[in-house]
C-alpha positions in Angstrom: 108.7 50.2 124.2 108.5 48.5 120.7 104.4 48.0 122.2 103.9 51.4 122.9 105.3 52.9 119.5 103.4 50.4 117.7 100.3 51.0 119.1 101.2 55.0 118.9 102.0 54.6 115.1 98.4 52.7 114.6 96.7 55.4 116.4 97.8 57.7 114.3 97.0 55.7 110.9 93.7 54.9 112.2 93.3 58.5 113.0 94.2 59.7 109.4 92.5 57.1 108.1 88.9 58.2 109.9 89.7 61.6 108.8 90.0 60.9 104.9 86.5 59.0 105.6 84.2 61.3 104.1 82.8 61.5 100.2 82.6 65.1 99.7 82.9 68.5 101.5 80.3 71.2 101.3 82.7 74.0 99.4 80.0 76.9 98.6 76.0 76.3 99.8 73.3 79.2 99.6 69.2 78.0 99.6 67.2 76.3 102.9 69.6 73.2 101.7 68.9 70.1 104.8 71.0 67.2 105.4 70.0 63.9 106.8 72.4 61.1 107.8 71.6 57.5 108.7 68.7 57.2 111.3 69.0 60.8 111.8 66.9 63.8 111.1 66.5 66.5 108.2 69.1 69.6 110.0 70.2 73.3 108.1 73.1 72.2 105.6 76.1 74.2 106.4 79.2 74.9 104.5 82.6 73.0 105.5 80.2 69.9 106.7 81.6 67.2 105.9 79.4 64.3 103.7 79.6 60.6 104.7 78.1 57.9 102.9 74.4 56.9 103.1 73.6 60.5 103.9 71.0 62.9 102.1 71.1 66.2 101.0 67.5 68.3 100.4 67.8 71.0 98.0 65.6 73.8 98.2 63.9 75.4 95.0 66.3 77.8 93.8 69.5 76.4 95.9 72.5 75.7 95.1 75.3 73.7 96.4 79.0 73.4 95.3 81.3 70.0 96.6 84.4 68.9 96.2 85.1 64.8 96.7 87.6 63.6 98.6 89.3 62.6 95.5 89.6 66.6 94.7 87.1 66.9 92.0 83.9 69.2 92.0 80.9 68.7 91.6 77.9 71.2 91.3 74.3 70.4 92.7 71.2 72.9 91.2 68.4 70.5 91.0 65.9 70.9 93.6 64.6 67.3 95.6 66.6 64.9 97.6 70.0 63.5 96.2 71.8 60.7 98.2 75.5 61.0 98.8 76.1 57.6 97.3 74.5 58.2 94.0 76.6 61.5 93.7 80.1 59.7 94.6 79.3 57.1 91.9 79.4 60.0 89.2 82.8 61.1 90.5 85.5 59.2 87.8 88.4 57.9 88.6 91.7 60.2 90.2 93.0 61.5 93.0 94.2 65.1 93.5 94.9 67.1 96.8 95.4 70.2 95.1 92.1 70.9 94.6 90.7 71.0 98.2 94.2 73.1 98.4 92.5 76.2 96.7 89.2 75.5 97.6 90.5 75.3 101.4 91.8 79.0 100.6 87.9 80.3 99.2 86.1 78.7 101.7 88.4 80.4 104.3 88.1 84.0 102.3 84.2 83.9 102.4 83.2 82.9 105.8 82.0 85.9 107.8 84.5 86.7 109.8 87.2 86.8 106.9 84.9 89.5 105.1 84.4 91.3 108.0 88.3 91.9 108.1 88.6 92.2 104.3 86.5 95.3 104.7 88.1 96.3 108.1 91.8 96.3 106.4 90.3 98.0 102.8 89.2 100.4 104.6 92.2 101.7 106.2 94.1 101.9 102.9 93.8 103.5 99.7 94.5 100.5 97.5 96.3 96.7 97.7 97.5 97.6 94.6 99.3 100.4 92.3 96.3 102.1 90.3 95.5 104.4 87.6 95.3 108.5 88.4 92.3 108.8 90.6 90.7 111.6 88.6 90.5 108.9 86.2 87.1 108.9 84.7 86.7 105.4 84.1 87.9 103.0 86.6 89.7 100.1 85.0 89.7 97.1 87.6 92.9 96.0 87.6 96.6 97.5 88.5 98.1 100.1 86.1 100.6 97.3 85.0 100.0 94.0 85.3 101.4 90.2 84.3 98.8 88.1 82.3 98.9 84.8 81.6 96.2 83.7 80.0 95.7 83.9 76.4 91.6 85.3 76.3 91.7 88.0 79.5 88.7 89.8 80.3 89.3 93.7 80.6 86.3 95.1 83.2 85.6 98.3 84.5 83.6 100.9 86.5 80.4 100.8 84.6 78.7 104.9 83.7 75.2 104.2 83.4 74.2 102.9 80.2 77.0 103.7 77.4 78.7 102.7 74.8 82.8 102.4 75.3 85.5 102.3 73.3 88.3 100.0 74.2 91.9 100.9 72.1 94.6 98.5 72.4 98.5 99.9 71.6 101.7 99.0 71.7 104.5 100.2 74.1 105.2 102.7 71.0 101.7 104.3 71.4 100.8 102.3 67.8 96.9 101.6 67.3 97.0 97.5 67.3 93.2 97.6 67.4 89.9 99.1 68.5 86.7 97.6 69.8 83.4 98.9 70.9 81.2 97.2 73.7 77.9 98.3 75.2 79.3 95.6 78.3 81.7 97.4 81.2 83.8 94.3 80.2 85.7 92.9 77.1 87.7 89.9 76.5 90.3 90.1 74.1 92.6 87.1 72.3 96.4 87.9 72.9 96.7 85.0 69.8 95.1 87.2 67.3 97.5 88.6 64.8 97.3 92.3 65.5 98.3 91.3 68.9 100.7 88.1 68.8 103.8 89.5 68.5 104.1 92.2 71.0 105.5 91.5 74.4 104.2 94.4 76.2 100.3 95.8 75.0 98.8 99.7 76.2 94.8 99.6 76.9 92.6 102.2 77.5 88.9 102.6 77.8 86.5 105.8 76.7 82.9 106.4 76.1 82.3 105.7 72.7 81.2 109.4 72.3 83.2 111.5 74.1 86.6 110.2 74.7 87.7 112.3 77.0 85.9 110.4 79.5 88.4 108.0 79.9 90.6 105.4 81.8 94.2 106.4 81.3 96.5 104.0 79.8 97.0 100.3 81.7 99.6 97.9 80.4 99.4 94.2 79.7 102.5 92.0 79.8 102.3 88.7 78.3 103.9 86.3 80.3 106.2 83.5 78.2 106.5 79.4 79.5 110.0 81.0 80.7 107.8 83.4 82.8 105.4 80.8 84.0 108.1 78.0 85.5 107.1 78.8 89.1 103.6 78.0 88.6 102.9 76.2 85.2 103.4 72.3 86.8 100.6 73.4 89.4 98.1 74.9 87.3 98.7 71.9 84.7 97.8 69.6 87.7 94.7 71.6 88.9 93.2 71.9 85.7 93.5 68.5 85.4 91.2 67.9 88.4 88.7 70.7 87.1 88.2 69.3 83.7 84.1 70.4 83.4 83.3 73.8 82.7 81.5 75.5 85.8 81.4 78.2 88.2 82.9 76.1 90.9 86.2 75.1 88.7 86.1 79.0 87.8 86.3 80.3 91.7 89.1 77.7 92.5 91.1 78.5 89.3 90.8 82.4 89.8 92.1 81.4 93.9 94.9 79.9 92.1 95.6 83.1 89.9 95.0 85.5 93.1 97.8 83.1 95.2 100.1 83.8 92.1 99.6 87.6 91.9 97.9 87.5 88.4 94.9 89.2 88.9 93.5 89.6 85.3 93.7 86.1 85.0 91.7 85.7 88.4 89.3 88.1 87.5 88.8 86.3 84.5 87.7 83.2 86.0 85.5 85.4 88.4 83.5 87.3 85.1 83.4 83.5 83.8 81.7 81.9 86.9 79.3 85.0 87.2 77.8 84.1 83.6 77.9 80.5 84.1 76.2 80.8 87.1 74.0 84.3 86.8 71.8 83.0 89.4 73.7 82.3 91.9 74.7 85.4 93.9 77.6 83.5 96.0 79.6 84.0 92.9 78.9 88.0 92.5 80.2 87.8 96.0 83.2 86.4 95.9 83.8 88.6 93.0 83.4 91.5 95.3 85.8 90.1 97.7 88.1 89.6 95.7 88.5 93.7 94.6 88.2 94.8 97.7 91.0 92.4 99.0 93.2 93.7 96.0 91.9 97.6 95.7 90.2 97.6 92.7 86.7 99.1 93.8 
């Protein structure tokens, strides 16, 4: 008996053993990307495959490919030519996180084609995931009528109309003017740390054409969340942005999953605005970011 469990107990270690043996996984890939392993051939890269070492990875002019090691860190790959697996896992530092391949686990899953074809199936049988402003709304702020924010620089977007000028006015929750800015951009980002701003729990936006403000959004509020607020998720995000410590469009998708799992979706859509710049090239990114509203209602 004492045989069979221990040769049970080392099939099972040898089994989770082989299945940590990888370097990296293939998170987001879009380009004629190939892969080659050891006495093998050049095949179509796909994403989820798995990345041993001695294999090769071919990037197309163009391409782009986004991994995440097995230790949880990221990794971004734009260069076109060959790049060898082992080369790439020397670059990786030291640490270990799971949390990481956590969230991007969750994107992956959101963007393969079955998953979008069911986002659109279930966005289309209701009006909205999500509270929003009165639909005769002229301008269509993306985000609920009255939100939780947590970080400190959100980005404010909206419906673009054509090519105008807005106006963006921020109150308090006494209808006081805190401050006004103007933007050519369908998006703004302003600094809950500034002054004007600081001190007030609760904070009224709305957004008009610079000209005629009666094309307008309605009024959306902003509650700033305090560390009391944040208990329930402040230990995780500490430890994933500890893993994502480089600034790219890959850290950016992962962080806004972790915001979307946690119901903050100005923070998320934050991220999303943030790894669309980084990355303007890249259309996976514009993607996601399309996902993403039409799993919450904010188209």
């Amino acid at each position: 008996m004492r045989t069979l469990l221990s040769i049970g107990v080392g099939l099972l270690l040898s089994t989770a053993i082989f299945a940590q043996d990888y370097e990296f996984r293939v998170m987001m890939n879009k380009g004629e990307n190939q892969i080659k392993s050891s006495g093998g051939d050049w095949e179509a890269l796909k994403s989820g495959t798995r990345l041993n070492k001695g294999d090769e990875l071919k990037l197309a002019s163009g391409a782009y490919l986004g991994l995440v090691h097995k230790s949880g860190k990221t990794m971004e790959l734009k260069e076109a030519g060959t790049h060898k697996i082992d080369d790439l896992a020397s670059k990786i530092g030291v640490g270990n996180t799971s949390i990481t391949s956590k969230y991007a686990d969750f994107v992956m899953a959101k963007m393969t084609e079955d998953s979008k074809e069911e986002n659109r199936r279930k966005y289309a049988s209701v009006t909205g995931a999500v509270e929003r402003a009165a639909d005769d709304a002229s301008i269509k702020v993306l985000m609920p009528t009255s939100v939780d924010v947590y970080t400190t620089n959100p980005i404010l977007a909206w419906n673009p109309i054509e090519e105008n000028k807005y106006k963006v006015v921020v109150k308090n929750w006494f209808d006081k003017t805190l401050d006004t800015y103007e933007t050519t951009e369908s998006w703004i980002r302003l600094n809950l740390e500034d002054p004007k701003l600081a001190k007030e729990a609760m904070l009224v936006v709305s957004v008009s054409l610079a000209n005629n403000e009666t094309v307008n959004s309605g009024d959306y509020g902003l509650k700033k969340l305090t560390e009391a607020d944040a208990l329930d998720f402040s230990e995780e995000l500490t430890e994933l942005k500890s893993a994502l410590t480089e600034e790219s469009s890959l850290n950016r998708v992962i962080l806004a999953e972790f915001f979307e799992q946690n119901n903050l979706l100005v923070d998320a859509l934050t991220n999303y605005v943030i790894a669309i710049q980084l990355s303007p090239n890249v259309d996976y990114f514009k993607e996601a970011f399309e996902e993403f509203k039409l799993r919450n209602g904010l188209k």
